[in-house]
C-alpha positions as CSV (number, residue, x, y, z in Angstrom):
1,X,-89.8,34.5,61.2
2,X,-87.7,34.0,64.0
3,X,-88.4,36.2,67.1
4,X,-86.0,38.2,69.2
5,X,-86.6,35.6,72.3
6,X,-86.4,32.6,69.9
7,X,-82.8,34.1,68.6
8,X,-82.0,34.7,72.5
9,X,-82.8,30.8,73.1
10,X,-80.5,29.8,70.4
11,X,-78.0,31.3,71.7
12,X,-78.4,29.8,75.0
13,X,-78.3,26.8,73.6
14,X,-75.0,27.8,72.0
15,X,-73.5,29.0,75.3
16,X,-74.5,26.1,77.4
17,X,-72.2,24.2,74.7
18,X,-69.4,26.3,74.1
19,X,-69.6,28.4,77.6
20,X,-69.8,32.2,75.1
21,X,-70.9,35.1,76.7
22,X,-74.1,36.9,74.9
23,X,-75.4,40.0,74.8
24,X,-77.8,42.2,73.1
25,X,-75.9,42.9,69.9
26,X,-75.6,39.3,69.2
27,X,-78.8,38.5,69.6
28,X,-79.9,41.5,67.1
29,X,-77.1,39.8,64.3
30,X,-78.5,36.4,65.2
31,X,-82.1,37.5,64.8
32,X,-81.4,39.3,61.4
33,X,-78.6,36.3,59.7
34,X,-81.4,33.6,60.3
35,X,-84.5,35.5,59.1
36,X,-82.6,36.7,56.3
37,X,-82.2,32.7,55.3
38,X,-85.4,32.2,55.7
39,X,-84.6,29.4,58.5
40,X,-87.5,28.8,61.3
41,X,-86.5,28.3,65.0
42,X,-87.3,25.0,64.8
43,X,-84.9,23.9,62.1
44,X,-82.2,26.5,63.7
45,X,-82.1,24.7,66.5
46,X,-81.9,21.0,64.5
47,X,-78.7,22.3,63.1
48,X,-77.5,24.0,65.9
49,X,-77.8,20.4,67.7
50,X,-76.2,18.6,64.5
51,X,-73.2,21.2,64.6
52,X,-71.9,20.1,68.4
53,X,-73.5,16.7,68.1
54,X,-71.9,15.5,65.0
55,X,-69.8,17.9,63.6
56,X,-68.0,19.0,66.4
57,X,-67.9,15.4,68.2
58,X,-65.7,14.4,65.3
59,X,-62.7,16.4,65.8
60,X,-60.1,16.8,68.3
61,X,-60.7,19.3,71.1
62,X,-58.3,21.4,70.0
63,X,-59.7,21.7,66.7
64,X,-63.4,22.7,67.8
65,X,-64.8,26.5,67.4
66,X,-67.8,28.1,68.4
67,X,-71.3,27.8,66.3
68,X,-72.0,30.8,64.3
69,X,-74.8,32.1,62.2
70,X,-73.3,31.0,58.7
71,X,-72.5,27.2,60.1
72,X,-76.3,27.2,61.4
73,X,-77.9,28.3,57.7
74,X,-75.7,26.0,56.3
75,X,-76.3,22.7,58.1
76,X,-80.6,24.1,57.8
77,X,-80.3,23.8,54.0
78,X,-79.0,20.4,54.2
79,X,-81.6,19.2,56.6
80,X,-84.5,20.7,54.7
81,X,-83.3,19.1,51.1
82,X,-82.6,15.4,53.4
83,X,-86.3,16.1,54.6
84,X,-88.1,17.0,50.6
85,X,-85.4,14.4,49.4
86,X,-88.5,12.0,49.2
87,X,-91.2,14.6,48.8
88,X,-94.5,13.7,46.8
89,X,-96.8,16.1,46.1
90,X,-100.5,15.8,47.2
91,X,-103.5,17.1,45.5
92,X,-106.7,17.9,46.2
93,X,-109.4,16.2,45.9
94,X,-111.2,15.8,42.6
95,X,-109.4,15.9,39.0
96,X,-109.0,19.7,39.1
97,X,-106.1,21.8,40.6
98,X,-106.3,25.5,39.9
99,X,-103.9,26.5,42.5
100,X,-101.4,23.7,41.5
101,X,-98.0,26.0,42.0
102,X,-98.8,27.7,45.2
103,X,-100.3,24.2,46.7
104,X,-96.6,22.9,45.4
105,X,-94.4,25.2,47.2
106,X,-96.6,25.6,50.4
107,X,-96.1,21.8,50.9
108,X,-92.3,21.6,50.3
109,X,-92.1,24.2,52.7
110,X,-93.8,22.5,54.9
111,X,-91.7,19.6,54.4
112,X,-88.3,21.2,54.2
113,X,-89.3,22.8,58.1
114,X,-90.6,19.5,58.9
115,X,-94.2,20.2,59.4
116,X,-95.1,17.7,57.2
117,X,-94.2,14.6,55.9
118,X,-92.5,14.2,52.4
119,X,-94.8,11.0,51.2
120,X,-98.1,11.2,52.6
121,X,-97.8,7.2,51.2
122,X,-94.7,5.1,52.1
123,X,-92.8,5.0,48.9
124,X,-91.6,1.0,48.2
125,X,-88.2,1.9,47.7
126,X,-87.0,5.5,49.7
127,X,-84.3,7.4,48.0
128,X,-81.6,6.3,50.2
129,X,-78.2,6.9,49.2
130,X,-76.9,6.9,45.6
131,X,-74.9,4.3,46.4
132,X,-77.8,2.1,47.9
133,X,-80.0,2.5,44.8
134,X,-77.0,1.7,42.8
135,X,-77.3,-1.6,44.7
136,X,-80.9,-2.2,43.6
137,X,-80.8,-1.2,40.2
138,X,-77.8,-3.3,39.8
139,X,-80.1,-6.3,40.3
140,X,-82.9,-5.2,37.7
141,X,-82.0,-7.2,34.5
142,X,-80.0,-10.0,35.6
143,X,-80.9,-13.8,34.4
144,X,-82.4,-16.1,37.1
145,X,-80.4,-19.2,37.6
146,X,-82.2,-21.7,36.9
147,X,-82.4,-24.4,38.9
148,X,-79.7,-26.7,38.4
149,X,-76.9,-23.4,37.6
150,X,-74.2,-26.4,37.2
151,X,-75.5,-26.9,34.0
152,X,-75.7,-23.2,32.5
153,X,-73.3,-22.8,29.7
154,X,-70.5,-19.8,29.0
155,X,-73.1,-18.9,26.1
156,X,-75.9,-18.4,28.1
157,X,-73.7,-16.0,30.7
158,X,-71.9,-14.4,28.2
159,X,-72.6,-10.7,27.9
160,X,-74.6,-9.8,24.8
161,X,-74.6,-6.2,23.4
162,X,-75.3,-4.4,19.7
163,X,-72.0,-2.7,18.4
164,X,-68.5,-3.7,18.1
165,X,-68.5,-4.5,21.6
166,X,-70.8,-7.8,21.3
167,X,-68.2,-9.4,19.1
168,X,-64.7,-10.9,20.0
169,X,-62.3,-8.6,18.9
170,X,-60.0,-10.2,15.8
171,X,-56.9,-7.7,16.6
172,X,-56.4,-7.4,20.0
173,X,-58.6,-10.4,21.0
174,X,-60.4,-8.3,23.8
175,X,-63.6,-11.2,25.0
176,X,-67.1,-9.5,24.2
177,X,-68.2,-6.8,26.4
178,X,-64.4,-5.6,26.9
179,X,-62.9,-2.6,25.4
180,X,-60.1,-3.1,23.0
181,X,-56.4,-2.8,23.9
182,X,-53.4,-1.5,22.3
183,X,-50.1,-3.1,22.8
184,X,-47.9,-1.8,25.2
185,X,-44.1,-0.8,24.2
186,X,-41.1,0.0,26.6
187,X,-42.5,-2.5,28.5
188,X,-45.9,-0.8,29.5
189,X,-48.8,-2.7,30.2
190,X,-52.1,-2.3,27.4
191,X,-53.9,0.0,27.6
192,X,-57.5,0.3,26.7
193,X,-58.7,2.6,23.8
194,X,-61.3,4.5,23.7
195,X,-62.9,3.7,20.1
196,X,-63.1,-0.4,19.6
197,X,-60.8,-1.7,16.3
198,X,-62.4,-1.1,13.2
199,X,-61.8,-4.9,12.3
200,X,-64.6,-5.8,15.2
201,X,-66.9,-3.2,14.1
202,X,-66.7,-4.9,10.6
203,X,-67.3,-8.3,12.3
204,X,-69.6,-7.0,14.2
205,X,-72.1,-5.5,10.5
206,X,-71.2,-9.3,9.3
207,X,-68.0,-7.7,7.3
208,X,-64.6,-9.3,6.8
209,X,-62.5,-9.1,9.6
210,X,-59.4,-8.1,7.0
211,X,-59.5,-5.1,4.3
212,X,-58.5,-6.1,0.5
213,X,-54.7,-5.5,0.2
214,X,-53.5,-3.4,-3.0
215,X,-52.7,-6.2,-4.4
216,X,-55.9,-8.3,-3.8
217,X,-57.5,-4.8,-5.1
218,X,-55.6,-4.7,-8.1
219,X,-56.7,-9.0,-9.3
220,X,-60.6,-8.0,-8.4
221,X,-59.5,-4.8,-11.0
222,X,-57.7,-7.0,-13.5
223,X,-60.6,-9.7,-13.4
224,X,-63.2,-7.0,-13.9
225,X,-61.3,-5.8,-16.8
226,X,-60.9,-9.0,-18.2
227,X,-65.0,-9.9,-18.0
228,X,-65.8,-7.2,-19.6
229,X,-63.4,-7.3,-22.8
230,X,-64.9,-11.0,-23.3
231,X,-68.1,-9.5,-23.1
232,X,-67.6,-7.2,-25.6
233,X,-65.9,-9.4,-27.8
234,X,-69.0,-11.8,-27.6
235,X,-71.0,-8.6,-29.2
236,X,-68.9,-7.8,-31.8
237,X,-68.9,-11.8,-33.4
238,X,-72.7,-11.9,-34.3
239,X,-71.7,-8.5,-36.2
240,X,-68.7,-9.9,-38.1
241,X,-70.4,-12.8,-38.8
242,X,-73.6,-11.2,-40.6
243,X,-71.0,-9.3,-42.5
């Protein structure tokens, strides 16, 4: 909870920034706003720092405007999820952890008000940003060159995948790993489609590329016919014959 004199100190601080005059009642709706949020004094006065340090540094003078109570909760929430952003839970000693939940939320407490540290361990690789782990898990998977990488063939780089996609495509000739395209008209470039051609997901199950054509159909139809009137006519004979 944040006292009376700790609300009056914040907005000190405030006024030695922004040159506001405070009095009592502004105290009172400081005091009440914060301990409503649930933010401490100490993390108050982190954001009330970040507000004019960095916020407020970034824009023109004439675009600047005093702190105020929902701009202070607001930048406290993000600094207490940056601080439990890496948070690792510690047990107690022993196998057995009867108080498990209530052990859980009195340490990310203390973490998010920075009274303790999120990993009591150093983790190898910290969050960071999602664009930093993109980065690293960009390199997981990838073939080491050997050691002379003049001599690596196309095969050996070529992307490799199960589906349509880890075949050449026979209609739109789209390389493996590349979406198929359908042809443009009016002069419009291709564009991709969503769904590959179902000619290279039939290359792709070891299929012909190509569909019979009616007519194609109709010869497999007419030989099948044909084959089986010899056949019968082979079992009739012995019959005839005996007669």
């Amino acid at each position: 909870m944040i006292t009376f004199e700790e609300a009056g100190r914040l907005l000190g601080l405030a006024a030695a920034r922004d040159q506001r005059t405070v009095g009592d009642a502004d105290v009172l709706a400081w005091h009440a706003d914060l301990n409503a949020a649930n933010v401490t004094f100490q993390v108050a006065e982190q954001a009330l720092t970040r507000f004019y340090a960095r916020d407020m540094a970034s824009l023109e003078p004439d675009q600047r405007r005093r702190v105020t109570t929902p701009d202070i909760i607001g930048i406290a929430r993000k600094i207490r999820a940056e601080r439990v952003a890496d948070f690792v839970y510690e047990p107690p000693p022993g196998d057995a952890d009867p108080h498990y939940l209530q052990r859980l939320r009195n340490q990310l407490e203390a973490t998010a008000n920075g009274e303790r540290p999120a990993a009591p361990e150093r983790l190898a690789i910290p969050s960071g940003t999602p664009r930093d782990m993109k980065a690293l898990t960009n390199l997981i998977g990838r073939e080491v060159p050997d050691e002379e990488p003049e001599e690596q063939s196309q095969e050996v780089a070529a992307i490799r995948r199960p589906g349509p996609l880890g075949v050449d495509c026979p209609i739109c000739k789209a390389a493996i790993g590349r979406p198929c395209k359908a042809e443009g008209f009016g002069g419009r470039r291709p564009r991709e489609l969503k769904n590959p051609h179902a000619a290279r997901g039939r290359v792709a199950r070891g299929e012909p590329a190509q569909l019979e054509t009616p007519e194609e159909i109709q010869q497999r139809r007419a030989a099948s016919l044909a084959a089986l009137e010899r056949m019968a006519a082979a079992e009739e004979t012995p019959e005839a014959e005996a007669s």
